[in-house]
C-alpha positions as protocol buffer text, in pm:
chain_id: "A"
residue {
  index: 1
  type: UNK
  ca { x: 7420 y: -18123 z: 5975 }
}
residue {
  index: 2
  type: UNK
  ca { x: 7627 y: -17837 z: 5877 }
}
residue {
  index: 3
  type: UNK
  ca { x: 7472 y: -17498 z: 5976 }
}
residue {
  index: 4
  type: UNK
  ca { x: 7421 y: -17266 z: 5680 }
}
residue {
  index: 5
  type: UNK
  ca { x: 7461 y: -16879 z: 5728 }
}
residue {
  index: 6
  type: UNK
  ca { x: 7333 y: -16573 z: 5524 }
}
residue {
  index: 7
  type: UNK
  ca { x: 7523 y: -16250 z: 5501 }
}
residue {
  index: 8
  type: UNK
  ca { x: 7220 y: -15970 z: 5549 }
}
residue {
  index: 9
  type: UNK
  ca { x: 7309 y: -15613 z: 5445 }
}
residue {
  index: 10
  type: UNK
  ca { x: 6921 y: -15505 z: 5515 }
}
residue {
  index: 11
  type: UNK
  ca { x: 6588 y: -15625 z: 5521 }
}
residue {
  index: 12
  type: UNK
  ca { x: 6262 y: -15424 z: 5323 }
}
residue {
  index: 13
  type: UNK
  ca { x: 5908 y: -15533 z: 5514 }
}
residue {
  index: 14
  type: UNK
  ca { x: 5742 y: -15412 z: 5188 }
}
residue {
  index: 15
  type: UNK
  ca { x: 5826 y: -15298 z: 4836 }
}
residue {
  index: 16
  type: UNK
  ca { x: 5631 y: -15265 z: 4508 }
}
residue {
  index: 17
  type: UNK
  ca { x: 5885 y: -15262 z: 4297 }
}
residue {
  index: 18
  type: UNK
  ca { x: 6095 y: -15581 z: 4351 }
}
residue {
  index: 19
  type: UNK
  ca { x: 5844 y: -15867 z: 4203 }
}
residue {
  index: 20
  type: UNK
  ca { x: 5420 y: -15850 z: 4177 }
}
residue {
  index: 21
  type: UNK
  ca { x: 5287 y: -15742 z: 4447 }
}
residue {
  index: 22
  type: UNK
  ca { x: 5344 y: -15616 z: 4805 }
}
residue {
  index: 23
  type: UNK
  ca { x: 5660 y: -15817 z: 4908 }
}
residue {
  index: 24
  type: UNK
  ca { x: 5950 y: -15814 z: 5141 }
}
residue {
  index: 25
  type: UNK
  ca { x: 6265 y: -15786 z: 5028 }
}
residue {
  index: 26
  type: UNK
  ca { x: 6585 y: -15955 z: 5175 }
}
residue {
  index: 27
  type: UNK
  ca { x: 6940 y: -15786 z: 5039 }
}
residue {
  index: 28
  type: UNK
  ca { x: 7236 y: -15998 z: 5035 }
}
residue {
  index: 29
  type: UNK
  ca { x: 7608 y: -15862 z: 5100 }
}
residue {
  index: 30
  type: UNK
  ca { x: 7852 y: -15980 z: 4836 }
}
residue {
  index: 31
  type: UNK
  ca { x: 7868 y: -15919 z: 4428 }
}
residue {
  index: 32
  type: UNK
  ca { x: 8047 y: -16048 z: 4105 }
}
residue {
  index: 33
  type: UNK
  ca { x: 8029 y: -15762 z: 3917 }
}
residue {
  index: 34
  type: UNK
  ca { x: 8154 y: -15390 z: 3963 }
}
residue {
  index: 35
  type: UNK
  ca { x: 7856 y: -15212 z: 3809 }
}
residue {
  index: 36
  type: UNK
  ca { x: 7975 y: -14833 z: 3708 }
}
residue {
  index: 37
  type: UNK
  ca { x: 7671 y: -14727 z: 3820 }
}
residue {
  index: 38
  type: UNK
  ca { x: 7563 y: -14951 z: 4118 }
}
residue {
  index: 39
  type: UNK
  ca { x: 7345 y: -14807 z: 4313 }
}
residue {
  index: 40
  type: UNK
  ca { x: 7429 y: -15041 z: 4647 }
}
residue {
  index: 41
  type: UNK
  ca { x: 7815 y: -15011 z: 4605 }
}
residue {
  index: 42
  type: UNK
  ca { x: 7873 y: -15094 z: 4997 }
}
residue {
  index: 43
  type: UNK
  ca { x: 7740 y: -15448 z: 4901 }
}
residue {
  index: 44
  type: UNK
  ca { x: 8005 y: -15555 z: 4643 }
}
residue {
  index: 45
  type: UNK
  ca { x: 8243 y: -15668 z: 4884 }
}
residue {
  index: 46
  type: UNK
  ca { x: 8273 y: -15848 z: 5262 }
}
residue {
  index: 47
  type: UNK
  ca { x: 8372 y: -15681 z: 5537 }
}
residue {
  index: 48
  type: UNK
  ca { x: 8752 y: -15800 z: 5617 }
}
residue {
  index: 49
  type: UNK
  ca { x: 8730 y: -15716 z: 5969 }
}
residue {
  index: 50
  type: UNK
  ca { x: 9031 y: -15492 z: 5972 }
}
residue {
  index: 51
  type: UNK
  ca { x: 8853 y: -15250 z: 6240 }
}
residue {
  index: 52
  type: UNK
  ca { x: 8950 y: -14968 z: 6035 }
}
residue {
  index: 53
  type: UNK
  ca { x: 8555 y: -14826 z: 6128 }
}
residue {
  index: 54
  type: UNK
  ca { x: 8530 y: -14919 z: 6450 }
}
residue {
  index: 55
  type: UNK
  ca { x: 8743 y: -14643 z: 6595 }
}
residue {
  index: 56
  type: UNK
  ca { x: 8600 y: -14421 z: 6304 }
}
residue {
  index: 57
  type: UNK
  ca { x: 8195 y: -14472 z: 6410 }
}
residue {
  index: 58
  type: UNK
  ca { x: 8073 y: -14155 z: 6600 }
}
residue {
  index: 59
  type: UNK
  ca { x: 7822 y: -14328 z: 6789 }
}
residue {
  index: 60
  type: UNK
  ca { x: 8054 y: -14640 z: 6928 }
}
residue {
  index: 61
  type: UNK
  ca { x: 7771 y: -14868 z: 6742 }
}
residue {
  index: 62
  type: UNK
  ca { x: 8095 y: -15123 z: 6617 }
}
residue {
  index: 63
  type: UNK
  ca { x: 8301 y: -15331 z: 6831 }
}
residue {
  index: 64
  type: UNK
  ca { x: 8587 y: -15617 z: 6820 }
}
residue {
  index: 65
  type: UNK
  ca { x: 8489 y: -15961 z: 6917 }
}
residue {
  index: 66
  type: UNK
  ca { x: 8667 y: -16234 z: 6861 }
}
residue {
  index: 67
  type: UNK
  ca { x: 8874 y: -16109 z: 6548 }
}
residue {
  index: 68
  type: UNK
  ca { x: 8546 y: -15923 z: 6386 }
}
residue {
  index: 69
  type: UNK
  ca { x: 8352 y: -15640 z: 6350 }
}
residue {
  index: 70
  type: UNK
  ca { x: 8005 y: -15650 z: 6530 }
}
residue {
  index: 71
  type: UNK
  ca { x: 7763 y: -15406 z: 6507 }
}
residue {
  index: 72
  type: UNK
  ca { x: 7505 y: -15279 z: 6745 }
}
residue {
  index: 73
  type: UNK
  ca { x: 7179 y: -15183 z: 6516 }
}
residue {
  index: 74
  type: UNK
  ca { x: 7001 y: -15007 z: 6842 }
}
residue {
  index: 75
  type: UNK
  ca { x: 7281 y: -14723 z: 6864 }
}
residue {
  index: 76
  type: UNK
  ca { x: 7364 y: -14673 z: 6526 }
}
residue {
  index: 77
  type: UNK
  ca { x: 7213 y: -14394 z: 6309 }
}
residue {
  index: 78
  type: UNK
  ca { x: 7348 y: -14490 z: 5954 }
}
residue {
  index: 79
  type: UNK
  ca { x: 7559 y: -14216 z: 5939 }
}
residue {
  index: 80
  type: UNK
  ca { x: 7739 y: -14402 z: 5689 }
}
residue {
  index: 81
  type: UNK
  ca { x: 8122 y: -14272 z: 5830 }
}
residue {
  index: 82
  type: UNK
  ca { x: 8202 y: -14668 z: 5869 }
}
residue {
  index: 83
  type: UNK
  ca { x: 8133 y: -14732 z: 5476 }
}
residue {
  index: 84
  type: UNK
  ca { x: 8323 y: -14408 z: 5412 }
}
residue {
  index: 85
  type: UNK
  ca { x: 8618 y: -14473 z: 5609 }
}
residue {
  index: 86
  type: UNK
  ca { x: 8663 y: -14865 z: 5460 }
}
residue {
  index: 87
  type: UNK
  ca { x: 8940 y: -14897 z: 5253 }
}
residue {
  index: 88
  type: UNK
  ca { x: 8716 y: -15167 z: 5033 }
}
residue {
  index: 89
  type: UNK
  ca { x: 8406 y: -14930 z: 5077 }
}
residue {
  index: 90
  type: UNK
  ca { x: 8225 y: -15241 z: 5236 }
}
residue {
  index: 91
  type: UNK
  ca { x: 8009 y: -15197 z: 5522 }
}
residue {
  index: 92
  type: UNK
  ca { x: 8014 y: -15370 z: 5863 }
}
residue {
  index: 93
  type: UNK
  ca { x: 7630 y: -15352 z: 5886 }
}
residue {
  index: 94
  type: UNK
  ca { x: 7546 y: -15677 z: 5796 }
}
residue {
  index: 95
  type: UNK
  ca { x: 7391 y: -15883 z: 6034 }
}
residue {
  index: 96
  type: UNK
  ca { x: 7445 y: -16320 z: 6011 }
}
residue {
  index: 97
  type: UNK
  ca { x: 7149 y: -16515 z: 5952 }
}
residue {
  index: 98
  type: UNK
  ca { x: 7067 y: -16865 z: 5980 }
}
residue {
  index: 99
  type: UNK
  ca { x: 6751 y: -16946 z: 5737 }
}
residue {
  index: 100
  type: UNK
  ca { x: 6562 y: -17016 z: 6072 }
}
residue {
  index: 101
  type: UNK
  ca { x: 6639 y: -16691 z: 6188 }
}
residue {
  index: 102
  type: UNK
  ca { x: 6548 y: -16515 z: 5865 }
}
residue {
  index: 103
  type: UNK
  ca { x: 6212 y: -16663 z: 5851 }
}
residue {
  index: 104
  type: UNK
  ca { x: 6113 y: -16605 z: 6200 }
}
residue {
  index: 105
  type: UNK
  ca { x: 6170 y: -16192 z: 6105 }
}
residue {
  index: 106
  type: UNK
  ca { x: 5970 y: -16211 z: 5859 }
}
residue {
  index: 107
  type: UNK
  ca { x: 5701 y: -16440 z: 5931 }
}
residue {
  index: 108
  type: UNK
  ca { x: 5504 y: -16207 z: 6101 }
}
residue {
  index: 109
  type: UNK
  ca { x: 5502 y: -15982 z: 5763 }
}
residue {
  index: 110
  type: UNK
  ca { x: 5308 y: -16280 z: 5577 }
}
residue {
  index: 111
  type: UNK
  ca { x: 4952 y: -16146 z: 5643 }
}
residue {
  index: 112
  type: UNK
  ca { x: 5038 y: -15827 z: 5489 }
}
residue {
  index: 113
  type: UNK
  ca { x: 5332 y: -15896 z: 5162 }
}
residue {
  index: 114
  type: UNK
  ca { x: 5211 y: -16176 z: 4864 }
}
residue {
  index: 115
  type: UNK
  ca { x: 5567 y: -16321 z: 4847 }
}
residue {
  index: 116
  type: UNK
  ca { x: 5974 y: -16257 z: 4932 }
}
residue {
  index: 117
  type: UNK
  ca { x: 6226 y: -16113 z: 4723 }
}
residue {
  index: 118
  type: UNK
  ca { x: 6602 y: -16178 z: 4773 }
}
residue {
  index: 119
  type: UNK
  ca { x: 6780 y: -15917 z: 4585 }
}
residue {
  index: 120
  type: UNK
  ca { x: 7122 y: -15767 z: 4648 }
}
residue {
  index: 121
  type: UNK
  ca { x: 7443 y: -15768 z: 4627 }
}
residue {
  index: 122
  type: UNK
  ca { x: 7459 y: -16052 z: 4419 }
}
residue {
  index: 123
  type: UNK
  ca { x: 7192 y: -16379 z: 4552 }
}
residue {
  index: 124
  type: UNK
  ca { x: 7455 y: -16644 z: 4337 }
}
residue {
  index: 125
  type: UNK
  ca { x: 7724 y: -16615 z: 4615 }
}
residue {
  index: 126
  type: UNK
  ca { x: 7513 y: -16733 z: 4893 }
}
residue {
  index: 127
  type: UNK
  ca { x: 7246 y: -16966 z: 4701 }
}
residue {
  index: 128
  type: UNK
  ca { x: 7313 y: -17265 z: 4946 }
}
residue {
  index: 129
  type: UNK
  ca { x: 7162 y: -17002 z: 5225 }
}
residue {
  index: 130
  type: UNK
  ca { x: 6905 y: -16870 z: 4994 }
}
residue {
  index: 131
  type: UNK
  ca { x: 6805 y: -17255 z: 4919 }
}
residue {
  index: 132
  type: UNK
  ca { x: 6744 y: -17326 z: 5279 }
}
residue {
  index: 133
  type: UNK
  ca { x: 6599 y: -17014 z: 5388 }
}
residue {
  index: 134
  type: UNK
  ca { x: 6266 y: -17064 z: 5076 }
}
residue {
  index: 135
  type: UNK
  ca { x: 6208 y: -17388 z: 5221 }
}
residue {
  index: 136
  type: UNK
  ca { x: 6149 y: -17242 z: 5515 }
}
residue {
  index: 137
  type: UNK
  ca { x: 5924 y: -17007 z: 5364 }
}
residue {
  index: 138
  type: UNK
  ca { x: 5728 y: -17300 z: 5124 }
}
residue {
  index: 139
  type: UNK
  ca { x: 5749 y: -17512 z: 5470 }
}
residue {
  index: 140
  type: UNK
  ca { x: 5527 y: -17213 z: 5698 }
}
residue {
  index: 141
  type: UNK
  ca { x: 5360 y: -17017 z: 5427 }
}
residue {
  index: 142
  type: UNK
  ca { x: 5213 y: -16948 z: 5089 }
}
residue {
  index: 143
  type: UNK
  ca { x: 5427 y: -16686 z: 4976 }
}
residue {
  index: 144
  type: UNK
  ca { x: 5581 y: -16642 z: 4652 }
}
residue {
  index: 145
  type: UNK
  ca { x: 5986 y: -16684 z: 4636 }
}
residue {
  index: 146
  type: UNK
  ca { x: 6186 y: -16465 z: 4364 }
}
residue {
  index: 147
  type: UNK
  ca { x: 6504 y: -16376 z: 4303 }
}
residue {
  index: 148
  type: UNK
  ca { x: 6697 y: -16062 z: 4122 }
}
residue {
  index: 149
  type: UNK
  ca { x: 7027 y: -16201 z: 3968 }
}
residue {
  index: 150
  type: UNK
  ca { x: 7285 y: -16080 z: 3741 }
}
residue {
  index: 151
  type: UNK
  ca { x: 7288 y: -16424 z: 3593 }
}
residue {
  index: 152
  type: UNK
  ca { x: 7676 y: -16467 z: 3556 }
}
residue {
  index: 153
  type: UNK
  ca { x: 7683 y: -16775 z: 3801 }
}
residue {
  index: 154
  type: UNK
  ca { x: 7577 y: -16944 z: 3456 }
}
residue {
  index: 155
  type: UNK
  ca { x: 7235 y: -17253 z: 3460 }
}
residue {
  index: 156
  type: UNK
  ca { x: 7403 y: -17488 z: 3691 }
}
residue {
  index: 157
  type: UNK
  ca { x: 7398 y: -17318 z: 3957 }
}
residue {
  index: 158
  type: UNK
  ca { x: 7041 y: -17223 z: 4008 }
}
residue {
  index: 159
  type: UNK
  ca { x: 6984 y: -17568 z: 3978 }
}
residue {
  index: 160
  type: UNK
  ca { x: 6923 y: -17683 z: 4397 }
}
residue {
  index: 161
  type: UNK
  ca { x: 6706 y: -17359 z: 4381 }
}
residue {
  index: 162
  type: UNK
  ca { x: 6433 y: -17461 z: 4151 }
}
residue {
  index: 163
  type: UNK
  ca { x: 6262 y: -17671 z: 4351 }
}
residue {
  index: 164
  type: UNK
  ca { x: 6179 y: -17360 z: 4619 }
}
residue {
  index: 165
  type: UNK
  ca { x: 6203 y: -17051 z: 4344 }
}
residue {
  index: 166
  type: UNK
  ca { x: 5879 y: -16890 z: 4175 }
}
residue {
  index: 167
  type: UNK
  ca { x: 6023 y: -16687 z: 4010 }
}
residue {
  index: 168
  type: UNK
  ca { x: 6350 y: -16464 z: 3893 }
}
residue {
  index: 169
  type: UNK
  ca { x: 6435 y: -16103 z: 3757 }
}
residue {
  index: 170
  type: UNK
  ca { x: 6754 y: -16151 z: 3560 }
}
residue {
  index: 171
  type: UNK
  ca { x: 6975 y: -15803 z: 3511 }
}
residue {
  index: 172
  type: UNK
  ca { x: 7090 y: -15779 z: 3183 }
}
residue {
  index: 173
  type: UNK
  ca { x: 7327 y: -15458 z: 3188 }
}
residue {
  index: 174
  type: UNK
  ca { x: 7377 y: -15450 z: 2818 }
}
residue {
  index: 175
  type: UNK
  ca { x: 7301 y: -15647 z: 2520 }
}
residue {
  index: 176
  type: UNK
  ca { x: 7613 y: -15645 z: 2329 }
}
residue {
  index: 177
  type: UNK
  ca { x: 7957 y: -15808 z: 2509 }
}
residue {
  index: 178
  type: UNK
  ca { x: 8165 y: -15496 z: 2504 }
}
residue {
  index: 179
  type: UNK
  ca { x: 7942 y: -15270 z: 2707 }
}
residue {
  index: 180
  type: UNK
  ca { x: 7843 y: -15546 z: 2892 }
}
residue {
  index: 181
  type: UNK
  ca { x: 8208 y: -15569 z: 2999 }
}
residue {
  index: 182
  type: UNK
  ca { x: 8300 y: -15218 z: 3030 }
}
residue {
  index: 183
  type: UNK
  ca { x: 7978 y: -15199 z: 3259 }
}
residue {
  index: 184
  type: UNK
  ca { x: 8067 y: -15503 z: 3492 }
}
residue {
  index: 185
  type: UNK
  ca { x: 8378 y: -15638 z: 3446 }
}
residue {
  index: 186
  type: UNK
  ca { x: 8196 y: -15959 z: 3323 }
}
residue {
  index: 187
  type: UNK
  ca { x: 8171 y: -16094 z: 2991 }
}
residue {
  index: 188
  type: UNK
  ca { x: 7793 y: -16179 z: 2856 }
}
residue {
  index: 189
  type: UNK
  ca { x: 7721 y: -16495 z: 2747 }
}
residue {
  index: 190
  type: UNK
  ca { x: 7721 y: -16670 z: 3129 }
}
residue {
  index: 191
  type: UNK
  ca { x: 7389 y: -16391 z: 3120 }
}
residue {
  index: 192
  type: UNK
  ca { x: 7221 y: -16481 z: 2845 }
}
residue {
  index: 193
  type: UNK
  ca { x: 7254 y: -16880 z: 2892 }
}
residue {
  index: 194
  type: UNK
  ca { x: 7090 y: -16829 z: 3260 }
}
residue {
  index: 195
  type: UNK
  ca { x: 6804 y: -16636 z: 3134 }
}
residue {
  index: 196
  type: UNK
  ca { x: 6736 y: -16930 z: 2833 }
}
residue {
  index: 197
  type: UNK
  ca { x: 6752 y: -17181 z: 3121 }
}
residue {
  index: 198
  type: UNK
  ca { x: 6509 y: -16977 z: 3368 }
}
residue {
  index: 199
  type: UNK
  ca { x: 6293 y: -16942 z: 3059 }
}
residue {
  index: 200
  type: UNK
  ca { x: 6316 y: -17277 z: 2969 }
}
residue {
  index: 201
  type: UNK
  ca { x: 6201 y: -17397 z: 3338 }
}
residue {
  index: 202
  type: UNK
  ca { x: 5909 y: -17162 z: 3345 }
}
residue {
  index: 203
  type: UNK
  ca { x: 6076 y: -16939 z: 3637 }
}
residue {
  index: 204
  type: UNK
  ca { x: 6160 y: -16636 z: 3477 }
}
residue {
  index: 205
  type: UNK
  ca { x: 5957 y: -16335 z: 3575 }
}
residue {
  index: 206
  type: UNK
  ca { x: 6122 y: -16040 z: 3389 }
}
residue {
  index: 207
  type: UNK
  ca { x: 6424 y: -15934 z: 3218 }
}
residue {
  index: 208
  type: UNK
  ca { x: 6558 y: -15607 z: 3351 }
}
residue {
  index: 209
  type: UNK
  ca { x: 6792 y: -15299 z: 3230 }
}
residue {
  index: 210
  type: UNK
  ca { x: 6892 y: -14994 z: 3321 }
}
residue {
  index: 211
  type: UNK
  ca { x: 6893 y: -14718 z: 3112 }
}
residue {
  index: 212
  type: UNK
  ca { x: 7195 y: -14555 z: 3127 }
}
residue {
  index: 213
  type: UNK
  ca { x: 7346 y: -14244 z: 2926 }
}
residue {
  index: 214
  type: UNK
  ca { x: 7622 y: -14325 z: 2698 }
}
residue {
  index: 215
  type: UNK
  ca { x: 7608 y: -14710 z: 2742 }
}
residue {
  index: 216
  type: UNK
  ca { x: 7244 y: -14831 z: 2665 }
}
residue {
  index: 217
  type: UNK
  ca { x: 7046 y: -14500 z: 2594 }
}
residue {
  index: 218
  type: UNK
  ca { x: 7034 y: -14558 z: 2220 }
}
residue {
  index: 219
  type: UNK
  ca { x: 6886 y: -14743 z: 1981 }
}
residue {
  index: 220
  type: UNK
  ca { x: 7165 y: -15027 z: 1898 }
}
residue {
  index: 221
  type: UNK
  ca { x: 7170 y: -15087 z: 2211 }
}
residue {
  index: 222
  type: UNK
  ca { x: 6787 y: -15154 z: 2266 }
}
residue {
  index: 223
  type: UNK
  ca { x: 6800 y: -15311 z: 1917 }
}
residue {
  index: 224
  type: UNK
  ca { x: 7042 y: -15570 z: 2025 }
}
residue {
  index: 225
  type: UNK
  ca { x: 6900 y: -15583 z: 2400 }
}
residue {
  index: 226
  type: UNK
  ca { x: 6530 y: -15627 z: 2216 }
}
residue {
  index: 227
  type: UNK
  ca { x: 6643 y: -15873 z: 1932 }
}
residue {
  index: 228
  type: UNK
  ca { x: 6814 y: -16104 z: 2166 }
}
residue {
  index: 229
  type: UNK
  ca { x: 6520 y: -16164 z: 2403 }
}
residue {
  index: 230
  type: UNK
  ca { x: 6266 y: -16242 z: 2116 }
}
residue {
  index: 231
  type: UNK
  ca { x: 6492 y: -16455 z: 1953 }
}
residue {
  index: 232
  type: UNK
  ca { x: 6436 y: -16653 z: 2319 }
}
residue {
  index: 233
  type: UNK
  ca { x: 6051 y: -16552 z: 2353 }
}
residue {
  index: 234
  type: UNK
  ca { x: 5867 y: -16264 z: 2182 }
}
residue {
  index: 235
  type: UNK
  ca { x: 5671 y: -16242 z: 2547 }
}
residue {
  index: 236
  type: UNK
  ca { x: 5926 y: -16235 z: 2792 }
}
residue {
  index: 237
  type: UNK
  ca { x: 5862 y: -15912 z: 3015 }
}
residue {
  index: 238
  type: UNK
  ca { x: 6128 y: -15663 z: 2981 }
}
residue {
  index: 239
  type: UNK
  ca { x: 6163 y: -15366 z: 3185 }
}
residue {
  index: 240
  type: UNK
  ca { x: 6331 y: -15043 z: 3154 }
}
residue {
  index: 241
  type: UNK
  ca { x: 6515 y: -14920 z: 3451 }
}
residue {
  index: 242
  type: UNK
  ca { x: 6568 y: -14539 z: 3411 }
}
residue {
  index: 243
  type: UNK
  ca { x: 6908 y: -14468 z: 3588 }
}
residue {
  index: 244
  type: UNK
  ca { x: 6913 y: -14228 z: 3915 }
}
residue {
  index: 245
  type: UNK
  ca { x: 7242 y: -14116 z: 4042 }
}
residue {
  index: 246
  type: UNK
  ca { x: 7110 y: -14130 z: 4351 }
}
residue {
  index: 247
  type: UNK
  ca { x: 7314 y: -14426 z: 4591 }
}
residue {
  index: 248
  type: UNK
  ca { x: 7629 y: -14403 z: 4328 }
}
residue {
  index: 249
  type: UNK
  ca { x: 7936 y: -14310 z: 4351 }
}
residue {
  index: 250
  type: UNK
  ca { x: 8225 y: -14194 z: 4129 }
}
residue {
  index: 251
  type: UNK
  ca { x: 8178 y: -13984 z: 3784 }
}
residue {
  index: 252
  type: UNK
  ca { x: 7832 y: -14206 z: 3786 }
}
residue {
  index: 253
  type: UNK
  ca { x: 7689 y: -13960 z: 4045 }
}
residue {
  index: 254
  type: UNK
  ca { x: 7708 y: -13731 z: 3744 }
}
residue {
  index: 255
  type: UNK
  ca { x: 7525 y: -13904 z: 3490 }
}
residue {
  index: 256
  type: UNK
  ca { x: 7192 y: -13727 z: 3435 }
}
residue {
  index: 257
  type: UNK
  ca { x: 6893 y: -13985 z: 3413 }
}
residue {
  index: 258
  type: UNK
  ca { x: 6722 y: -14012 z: 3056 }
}
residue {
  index: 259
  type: UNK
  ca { x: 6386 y: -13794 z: 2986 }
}
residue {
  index: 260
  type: UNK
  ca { x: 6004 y: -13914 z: 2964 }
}
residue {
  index: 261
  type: UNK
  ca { x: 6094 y: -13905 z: 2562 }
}
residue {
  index: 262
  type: UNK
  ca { x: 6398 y: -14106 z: 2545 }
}
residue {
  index: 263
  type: UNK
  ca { x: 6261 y: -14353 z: 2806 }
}
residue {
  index: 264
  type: UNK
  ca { x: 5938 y: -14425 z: 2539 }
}
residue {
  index: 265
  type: UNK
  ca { x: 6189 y: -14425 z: 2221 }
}
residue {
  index: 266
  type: UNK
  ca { x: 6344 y: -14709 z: 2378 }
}
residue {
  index: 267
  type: UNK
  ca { x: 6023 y: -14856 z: 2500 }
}
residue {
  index: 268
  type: UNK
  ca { x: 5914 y: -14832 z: 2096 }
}
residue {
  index: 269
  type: UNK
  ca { x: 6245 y: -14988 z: 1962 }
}
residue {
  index: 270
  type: UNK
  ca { x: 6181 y: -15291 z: 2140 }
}
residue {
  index: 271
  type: UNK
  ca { x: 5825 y: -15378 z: 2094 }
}
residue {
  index: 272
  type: UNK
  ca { x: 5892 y: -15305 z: 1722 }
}
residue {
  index: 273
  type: UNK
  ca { x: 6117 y: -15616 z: 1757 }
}
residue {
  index: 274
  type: UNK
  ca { x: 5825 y: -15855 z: 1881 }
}
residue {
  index: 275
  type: UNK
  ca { x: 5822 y: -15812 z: 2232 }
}
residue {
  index: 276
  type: UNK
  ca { x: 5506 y: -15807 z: 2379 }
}
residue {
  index: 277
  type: UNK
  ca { x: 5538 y: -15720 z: 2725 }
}
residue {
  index: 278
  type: UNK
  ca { x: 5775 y: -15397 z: 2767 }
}
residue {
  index: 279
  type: UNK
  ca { x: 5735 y: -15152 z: 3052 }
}
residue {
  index: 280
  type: UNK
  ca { x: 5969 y: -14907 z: 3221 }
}
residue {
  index: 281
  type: UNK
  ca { x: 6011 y: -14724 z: 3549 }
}
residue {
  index: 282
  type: UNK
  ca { x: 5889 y: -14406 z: 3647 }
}
């Protein structure tokens, strides 16, 4: 049998933000879309093993072997001069998991976390490896599964998954196709027919957004955001990211974040649409 490997950018023992509950979160390396205002930028694309950073890293923490980068967690110090000097602003700190191996970090986490998240980066690119590593974690525990996707792979693909997934977080950037595009790159519709299917199959946990100024800080935008979700299911969960600049880069790092008041205008547009179930961030 073939071997399947996971590209790990970082592992979180416990968050209580990604999914209910106390959970661990697993972030994948690789994305589909070019968010404007990512907030993980150095996981939108592989490392190409050029060795640009290993002569760049102060601390000698990356190495050649074999025709790639390597990198020695124990002496680095995340100074982040190897993401800064990549010409694709990747990073070479990702570490190569089987789903064996993945477990057996986390398994001794399960006493203390209700479930694991796999969030990213972008968990479509490496579902095969996500697949096999939640049967490893319905085969040895009782923990919950979920998922945070951008939904462009489209139904199909999430299809192996169901058997092993609890639940999914969809991002929807923007509820009209032209910002959604001159957000990510990506037309919409792939989007929206994922989160009908995850609905549809009883999986979806929330739908999330991020709040961001001069894209989807008005009222249109909730409006259409708000409208298209309760055409699907007046009590689907939707939740209101407010945007940080903190973690982005380019003119995003300038954005400012919206206020308390904006934050519960937007909150009111959409439950006067019919949802039931909004919240938003702090």
């Amino acid at each position: 049998m073939e071997t399947t490997f996971g590209m790990i950018n970082h592992v979180l023992p416990r968050s209580f933000v990604d999914g209910p509950g106390n959970r661990a979160v697993v972030f994948v390396q690789g994305c589909n879309f070019h968010c404007l205002y990512c907030h993980n930028p150095f996981t939108i694309n592989f490392c190409s093993d050029c060795g640009i950073c290993v002569q760049a890293c102060p601390q000698g923490a990356l190495r050649m072997e074999n025709g790639r980068v390597t990198w020695d967690r124990n002496r680095c110090v995340e100074c982040d001069t190897c993401i800064k000097t990549c010409p694709s602003f990747s990073s070479p700190r990702v570490s190569r998991y089987t789903p064996q191996a993945l477990w057996a970090e986390l398994a001794p986490l399960q006493a203390f976390i209700s479930g694991v998240s796999i969030s990213g980066g972008e968990v479509s690119l490496q579902l095969p490896f996500i697949t096999a590593f939640f049967e490893q974690v319905k085969w040895h525990s009782r923990l919950t599964t979920l998922i945070e996707t951008n939904g462009y792979a489209g139904p199909q693909a999430y299809l192996p998954l169901l058997p092993v997934l609890d639940m999914a977080m969809v991002d929807l950037k923007a509820g009209d196709d032209q910002t959604h595009e001159r957000l990510t790159g990506k037309p919409l519709a792939p989007v929206l027919e994922t989160i009908q299917f995850l609905h549809a199959q009883g999986k979806l946990y929330a739908v999330q957004q991020v709040i961001a100024p001069g894209f989807t800080e008005d009222k249109d935008s909730m409006l259409q955001t708000a409208q298209l979700l309760a055409g699907i299911d007046p009590g689907i969960r939707l939740r209101l990211l407010r945007f940080r600049p903190h973690g982005t880069s380019g003119a995003a790092a300038e954005w400012p974040s919206p206020s308390d008041e904006s934050m519960e205008n937007l909150m009111d547009v959409a439950r006067a649409c019919g949802l039931t179930q909004v919240e938003r961030s702090l």
